[in-house]
Backbone bond lengths (Angstrom), bond angles and torsions (degrees), N, CA, C in turn:
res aa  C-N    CA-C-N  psi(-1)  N-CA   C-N-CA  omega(-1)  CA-C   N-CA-C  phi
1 X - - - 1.442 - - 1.531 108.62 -
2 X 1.563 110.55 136.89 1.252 111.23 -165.97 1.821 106.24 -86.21
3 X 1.531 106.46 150.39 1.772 91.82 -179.43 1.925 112.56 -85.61
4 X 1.394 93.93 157.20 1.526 96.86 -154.36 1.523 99.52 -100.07
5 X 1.144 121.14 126.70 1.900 129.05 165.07 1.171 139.34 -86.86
6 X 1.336 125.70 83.96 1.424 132.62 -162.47 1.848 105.88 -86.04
7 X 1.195 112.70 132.33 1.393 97.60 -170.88 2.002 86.44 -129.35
8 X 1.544 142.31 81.52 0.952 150.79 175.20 1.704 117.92 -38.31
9 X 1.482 109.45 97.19 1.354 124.28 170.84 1.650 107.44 -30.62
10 X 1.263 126.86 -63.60 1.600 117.20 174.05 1.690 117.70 -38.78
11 X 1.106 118.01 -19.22 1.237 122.28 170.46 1.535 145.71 -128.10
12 X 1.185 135.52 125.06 1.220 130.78 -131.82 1.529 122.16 -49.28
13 X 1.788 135.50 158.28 1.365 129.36 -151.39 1.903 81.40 -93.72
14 X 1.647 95.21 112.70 2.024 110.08 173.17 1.167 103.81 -54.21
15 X 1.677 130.30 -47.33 1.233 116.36 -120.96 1.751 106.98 -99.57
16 X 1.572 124.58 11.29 0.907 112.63 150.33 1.497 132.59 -84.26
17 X 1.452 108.70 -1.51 1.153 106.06 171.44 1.684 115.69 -113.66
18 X 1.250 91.08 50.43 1.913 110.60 -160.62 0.828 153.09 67.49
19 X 1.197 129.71 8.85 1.838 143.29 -127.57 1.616 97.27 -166.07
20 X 1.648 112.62 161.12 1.325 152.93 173.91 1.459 110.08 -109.80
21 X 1.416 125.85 148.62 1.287 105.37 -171.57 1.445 96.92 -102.18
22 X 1.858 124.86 -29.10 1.355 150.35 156.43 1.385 139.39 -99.15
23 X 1.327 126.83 105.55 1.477 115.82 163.90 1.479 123.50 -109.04
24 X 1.347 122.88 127.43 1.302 112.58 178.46 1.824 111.29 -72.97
25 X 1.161 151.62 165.28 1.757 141.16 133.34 1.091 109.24 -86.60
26 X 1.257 104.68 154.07 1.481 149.79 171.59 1.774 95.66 -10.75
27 X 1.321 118.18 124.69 1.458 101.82 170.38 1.473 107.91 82.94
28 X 1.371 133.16 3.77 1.053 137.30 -160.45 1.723 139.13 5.66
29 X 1.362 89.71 48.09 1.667 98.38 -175.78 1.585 110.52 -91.67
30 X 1.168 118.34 -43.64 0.946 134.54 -179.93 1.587 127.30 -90.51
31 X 1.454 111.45 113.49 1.299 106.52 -154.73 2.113 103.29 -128.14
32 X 1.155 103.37 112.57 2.125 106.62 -175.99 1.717 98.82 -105.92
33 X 1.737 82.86 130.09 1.802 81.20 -179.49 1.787 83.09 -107.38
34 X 1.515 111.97 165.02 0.762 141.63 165.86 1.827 112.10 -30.96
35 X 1.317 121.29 -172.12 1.382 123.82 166.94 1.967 82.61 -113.20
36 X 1.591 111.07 122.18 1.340 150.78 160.00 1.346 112.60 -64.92
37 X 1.208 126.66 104.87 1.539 116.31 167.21 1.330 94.53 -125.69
38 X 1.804 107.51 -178.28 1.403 139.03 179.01 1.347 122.60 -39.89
39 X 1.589 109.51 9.60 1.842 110.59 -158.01 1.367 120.96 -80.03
40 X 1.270 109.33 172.08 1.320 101.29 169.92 1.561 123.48 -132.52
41 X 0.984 159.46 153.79 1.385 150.13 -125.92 1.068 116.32 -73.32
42 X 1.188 118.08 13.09 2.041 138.72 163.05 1.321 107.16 -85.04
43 X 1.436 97.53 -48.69 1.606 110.53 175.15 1.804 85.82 106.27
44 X 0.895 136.67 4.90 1.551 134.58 171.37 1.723 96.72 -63.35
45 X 1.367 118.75 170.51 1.354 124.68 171.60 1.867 98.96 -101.91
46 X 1.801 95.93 113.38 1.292 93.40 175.64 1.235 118.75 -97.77
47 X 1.089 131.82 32.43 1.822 119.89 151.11 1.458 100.15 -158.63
48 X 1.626 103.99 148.29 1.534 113.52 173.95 1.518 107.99 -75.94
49 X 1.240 143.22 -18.56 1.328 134.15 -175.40 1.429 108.83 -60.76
50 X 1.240 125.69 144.66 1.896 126.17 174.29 1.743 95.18 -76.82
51 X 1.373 111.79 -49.85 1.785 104.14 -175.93 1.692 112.65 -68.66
52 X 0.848 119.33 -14.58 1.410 135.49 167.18 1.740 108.88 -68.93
53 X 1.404 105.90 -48.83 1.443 108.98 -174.10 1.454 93.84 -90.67
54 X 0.930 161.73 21.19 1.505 143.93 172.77 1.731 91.73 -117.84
55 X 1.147 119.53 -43.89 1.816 116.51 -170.86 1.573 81.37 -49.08
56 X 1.640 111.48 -81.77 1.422 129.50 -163.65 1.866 104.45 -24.67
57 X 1.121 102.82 -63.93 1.809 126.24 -178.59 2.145 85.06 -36.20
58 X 1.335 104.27 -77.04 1.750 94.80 -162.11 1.361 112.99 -52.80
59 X 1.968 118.49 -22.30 1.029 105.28 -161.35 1.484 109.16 -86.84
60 X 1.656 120.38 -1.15 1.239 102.04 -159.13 2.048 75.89 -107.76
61 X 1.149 118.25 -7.89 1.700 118.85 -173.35 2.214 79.28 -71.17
62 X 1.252 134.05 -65.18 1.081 114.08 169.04 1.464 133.95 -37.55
63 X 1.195 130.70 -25.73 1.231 134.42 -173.51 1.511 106.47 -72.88
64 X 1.553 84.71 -34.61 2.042 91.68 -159.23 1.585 106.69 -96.03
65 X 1.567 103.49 -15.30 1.624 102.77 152.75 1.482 113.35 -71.13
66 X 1.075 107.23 -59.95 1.663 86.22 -175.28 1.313 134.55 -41.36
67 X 1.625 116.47 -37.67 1.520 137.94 168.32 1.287 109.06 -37.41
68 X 1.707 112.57 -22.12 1.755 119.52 -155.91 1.302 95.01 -119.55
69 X 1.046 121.14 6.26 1.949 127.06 -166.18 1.208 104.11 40.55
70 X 1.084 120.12 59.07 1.630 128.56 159.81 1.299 113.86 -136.43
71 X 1.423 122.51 159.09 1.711 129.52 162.94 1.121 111.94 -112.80
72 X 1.603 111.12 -155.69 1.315 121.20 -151.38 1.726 67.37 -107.88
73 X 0.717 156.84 70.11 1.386 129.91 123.49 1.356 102.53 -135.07
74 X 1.346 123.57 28.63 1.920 134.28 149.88 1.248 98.20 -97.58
75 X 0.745 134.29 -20.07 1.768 127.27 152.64 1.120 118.39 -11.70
76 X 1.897 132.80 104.08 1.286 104.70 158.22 1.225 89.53 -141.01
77 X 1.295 161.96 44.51 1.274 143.38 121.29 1.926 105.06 -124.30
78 X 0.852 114.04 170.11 1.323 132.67 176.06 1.499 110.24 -156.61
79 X 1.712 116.22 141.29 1.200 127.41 167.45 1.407 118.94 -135.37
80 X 1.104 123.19 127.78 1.352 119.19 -133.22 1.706 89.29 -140.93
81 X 1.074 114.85 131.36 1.970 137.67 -177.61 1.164 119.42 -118.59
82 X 1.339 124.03 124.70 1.465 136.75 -176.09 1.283 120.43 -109.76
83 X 1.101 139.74 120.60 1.443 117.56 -179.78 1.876 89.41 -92.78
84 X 1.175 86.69 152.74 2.086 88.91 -178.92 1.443 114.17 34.33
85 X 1.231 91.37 64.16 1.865 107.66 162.73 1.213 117.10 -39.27
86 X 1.933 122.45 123.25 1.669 101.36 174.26 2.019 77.19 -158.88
87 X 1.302 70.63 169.30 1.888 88.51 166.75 1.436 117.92 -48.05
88 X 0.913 121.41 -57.83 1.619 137.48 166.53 1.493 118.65 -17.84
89 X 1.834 88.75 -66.01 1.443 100.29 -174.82 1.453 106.62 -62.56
90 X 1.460 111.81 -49.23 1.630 125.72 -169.01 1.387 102.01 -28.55
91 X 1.864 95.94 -59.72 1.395 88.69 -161.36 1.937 119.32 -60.35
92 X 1.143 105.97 -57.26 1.775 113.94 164.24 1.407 102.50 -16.09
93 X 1.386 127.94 -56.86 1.427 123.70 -166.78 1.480 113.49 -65.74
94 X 1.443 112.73 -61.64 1.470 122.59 152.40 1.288 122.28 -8.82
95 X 1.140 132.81 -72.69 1.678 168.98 -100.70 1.770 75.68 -110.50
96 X 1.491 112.93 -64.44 1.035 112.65 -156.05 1.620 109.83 -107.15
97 X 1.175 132.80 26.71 1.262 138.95 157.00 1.230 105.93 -90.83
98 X 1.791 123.93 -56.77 1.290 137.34 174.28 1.463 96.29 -46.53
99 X 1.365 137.55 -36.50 1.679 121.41 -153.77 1.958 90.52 -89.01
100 X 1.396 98.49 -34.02 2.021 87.28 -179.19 1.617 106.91 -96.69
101 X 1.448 125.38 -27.57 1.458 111.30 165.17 1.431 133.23 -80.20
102 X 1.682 105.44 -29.17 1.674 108.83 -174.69 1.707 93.47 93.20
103 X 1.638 100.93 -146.29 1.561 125.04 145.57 1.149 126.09 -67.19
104 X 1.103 133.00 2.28 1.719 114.31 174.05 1.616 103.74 -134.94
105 X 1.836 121.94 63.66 1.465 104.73 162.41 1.609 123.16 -80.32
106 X 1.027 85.25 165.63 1.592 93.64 -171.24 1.732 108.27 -68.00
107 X 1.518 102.30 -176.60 1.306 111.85 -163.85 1.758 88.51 -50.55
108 X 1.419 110.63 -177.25 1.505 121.70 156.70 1.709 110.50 -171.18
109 X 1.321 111.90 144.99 1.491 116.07 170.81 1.424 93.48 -130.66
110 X 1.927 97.78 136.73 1.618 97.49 178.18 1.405 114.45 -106.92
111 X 1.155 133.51 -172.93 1.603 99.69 176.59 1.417 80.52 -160.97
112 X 1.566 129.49 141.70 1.412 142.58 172.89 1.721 99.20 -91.35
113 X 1.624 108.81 123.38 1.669 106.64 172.32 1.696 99.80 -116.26
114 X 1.106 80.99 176.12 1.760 92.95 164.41 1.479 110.72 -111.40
115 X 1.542 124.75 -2.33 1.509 101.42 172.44 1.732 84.85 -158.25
116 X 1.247 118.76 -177.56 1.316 128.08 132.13 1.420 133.95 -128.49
117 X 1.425 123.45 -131.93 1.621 99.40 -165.58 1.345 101.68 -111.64
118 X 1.188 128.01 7.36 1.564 115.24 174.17 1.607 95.00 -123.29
119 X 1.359 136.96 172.32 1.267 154.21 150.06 1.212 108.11 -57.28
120 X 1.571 122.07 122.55 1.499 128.64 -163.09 1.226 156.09 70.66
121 X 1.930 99.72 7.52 0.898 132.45 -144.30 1.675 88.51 -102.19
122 X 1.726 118.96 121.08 1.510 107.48 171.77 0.911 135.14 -131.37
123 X 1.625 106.50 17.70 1.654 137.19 168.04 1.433 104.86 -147.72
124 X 1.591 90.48 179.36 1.394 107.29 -165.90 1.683 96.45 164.26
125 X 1.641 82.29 135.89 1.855 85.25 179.39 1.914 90.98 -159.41
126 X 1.221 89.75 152.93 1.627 97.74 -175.38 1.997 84.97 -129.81
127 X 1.716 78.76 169.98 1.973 84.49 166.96 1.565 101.94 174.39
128 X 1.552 69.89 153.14 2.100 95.74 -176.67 1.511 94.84 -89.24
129 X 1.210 98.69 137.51 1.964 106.61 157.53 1.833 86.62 -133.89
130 X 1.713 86.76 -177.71 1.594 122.42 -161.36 1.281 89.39 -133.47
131 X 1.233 135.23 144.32 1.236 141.32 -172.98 1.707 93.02 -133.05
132 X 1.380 110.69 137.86 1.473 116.85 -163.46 1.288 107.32 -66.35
């Protein structure tokens, strides 16, 4: 079975800048969204704030679950990008994993960068879910 590519009209068209925003695998259990940032249906980064770009970042990681008929609670890994990693940011990220996981978020690896792929860009998080 071939894997299936959902690319969600509410959110901007990826694939000129290489990318899918959804793929289901084979058997459709397994479902990887894209890395989610601050964008807006241009796919430009619409606000300079980092807490601004991380709300925006989960809300469009919701959009592109739904596209996959899944939520945030098929969530089980997360990878999560900082440009200028600090306490500050940590916490913002926190703040708002705890507000959509509670106590039980899923796996996560964070990773401190020095840039990402658009200009202004100061998060970014991708993630695997399991679809029941």
């Amino acid at each position: 079975m071939a894997h299936t590519v959902v690319n969600p009209s509410a959110l901007h068209d990826p694939t000129p800048f290489g990318y899918s925003h959804v793929v289901s695998a084979p058997a459709g259990r397994l479902v990887f969204v894209a890395g989610q940032y601050g964008s807006d249906t241009s796919g430009q980064v619409a606000e300079a704030d980092f807490a601004a770009q991380v709300d925006r970042s989960f809300a469009n990681m919701r959009t592109a679950l739904d596209a996959a008929g899944v939520d945030f609670s098929s969530v089980v890994q997360l990878r999560t990008f900082i440009v200028d990693h600090d306490a500050d940011k940590l916490a913002v990220l926190v703040e708002n994993v705890q507000r959509i996981w509670g106590e039980q978020p899923p796996t996560q690896t964070l990773l401190g960068v020095a840039s990402l792929a658009l200009p202004g860009m100061l998060f970014e998080v991708d993630a695997i879910a399991v679809r029941a």
